[in-house]
N, C-alpha and C positions, 0 to 999 in steps of 0.2 A: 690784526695785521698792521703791521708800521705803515706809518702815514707818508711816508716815501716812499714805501714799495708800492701802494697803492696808488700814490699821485704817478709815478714811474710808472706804472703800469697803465691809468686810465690815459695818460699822456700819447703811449706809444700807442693808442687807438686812435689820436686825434692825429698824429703828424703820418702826414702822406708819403706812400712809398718811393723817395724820390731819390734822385744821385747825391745830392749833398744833405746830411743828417741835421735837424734844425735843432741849437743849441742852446739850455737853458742858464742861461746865469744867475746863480745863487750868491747871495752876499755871507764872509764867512758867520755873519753872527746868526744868519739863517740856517747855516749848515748846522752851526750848532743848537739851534732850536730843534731839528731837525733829528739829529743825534741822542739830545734828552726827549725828546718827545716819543723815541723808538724805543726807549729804556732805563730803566731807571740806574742801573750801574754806569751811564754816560753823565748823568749828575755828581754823580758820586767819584768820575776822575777826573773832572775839573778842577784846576786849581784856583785858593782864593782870587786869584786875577779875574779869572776867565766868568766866575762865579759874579762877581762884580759886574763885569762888561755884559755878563748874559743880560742882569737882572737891569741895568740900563737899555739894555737895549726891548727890551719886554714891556718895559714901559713906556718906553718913545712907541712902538709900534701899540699901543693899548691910550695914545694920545696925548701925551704927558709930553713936556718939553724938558730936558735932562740936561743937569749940571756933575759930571761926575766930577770929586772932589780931591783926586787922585789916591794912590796907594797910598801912600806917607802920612805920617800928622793931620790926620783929615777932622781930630778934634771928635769922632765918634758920628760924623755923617758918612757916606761914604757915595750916595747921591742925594742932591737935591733936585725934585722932580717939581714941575708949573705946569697948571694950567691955568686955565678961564670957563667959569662955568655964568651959565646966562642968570640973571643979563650984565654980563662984565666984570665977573666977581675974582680977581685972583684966588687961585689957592697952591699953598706953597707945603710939599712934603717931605720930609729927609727919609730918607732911609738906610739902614745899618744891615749890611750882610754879614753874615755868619756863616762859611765854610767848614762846617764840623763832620766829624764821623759819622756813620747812621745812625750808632749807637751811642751818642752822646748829645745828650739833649742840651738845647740853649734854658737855663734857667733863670728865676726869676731877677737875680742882680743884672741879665741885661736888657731887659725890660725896664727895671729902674732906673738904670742909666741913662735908655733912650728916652724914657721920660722926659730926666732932668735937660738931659740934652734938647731936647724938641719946644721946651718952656721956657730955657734959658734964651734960643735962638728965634723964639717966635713963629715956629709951625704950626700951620693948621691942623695936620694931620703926621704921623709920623708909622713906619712897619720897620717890622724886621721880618728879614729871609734869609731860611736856611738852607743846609742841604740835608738837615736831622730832621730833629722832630723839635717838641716844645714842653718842658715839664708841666704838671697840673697847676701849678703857681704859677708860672709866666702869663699861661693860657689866662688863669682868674682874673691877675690884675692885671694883663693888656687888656681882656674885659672893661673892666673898672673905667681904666684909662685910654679907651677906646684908641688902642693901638692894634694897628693891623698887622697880624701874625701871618707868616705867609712859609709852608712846610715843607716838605722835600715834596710831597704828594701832590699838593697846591701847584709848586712849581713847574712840574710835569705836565699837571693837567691843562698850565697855563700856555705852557708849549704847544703843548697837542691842539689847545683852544688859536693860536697862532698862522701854527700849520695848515690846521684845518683854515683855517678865511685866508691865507696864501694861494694856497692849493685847490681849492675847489672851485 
C-alpha cells in the first residue's frame, strides 16, 4: 500500500472528531517524495529539474548540507553535498544526476567522467543518480573507484526509506 494512503489512513484514527479538521502541511519536495515513493512511473515523469531538486533534497533530509550548483554550466557537478563525521572530519561530495529513460542505462564514460571531475575538484567521495539503471561497466568501475551508484530502484526505495521516518 502507498505510504500515504497508509499514513492518511492511520492519521484519520488519531485526529479527533471535531468541528474544524486538523491540517497537515507537507513541503512540496515532500509531496514529491511521497509521489515517487507510491510509484515508480512518478520518477520517471520528473523532469531533469525536479530530478535534481529531489535528489538534493534527499540528501539534506539523510543529513548532508547541500550546495546545489544550478542548472547551467555546472562543470559536471550538479550537487555538492557536506558533512562532519566525528570527531570533526569534513567530508565533501559531488554528485551528477542523470535523468534518462528506463531503458537507457548510464554507462561507463559517465562514470569516468565523474571520476575525473571528483579528482580534479578534490572530493572525498562522489555518486551518480539516475532515474535508469547502470551498464555492467559503470557498475565495475565505480566499484573500482568507489563511486556510489545510486538507481531508479535505490532511489525509490530511498523515498519510501524517507517516508517511512516522516510519517511514522
Amino acid at each position: 500500500m502507498c505510504m500515504l494512503r497508509r499514513w492518511a489512513r492511520g492519521c484519520a484514527a488519531e485526529i479527533p472528531n471535531t468541528a474544524a479538521p486538523t491540517q497537515h502541511a507537507i513541503a512540496p519536495w515532500t509531496s514529491l517524495a511521497l509521489s515517487v515513493a507510491c510509484g515508480s512511473k512518478e520518477l520517471e515523469k520528473l523532469t531533469w529539474r525536479e530530478f535534481e531538486d529531489l535528489m538534493a533534497e534527499i540528501l539534506k533530509e539523510s543529513g548532508w548540507i547541500i550546495t546545489p550548483m544550478g542548472y547551467t554550466n555546472d562543470k559536471g557537478i550538479d550537487i555538492i553535498a557536506a558533512r562532519t563525521i566525528d570527531p570533526g572530519i569534513p567530508i565533501r561530495m559531488m554528485v551528477q544526476c542523470k535523468k534518462y529513460a528506463r531503458m537507457r542505462p548510464v554507462g561507463i564514460s559517465v562514470v569516468r567522467e565523474v571520476w575525473a571531475v571528483q579528482w580534479q575538484n578534490g572530493f572525498h567521495q562522489a555518486m551518480v543518480a539516475t532515474t535508469s539503471s547502470f551498464t555492467r561497466g559503470a557498475v565495475d568501475r565505480a566499484e573500482a573507484w568507489y563511486i556510489d551508484l545510486r538507481d531508479h530502484d535505490a532511489i525509490i526505495s530511498w523515498c519510501k526509506n524517507i517516508v517511512d521516518h516522516k510519517f511514522s
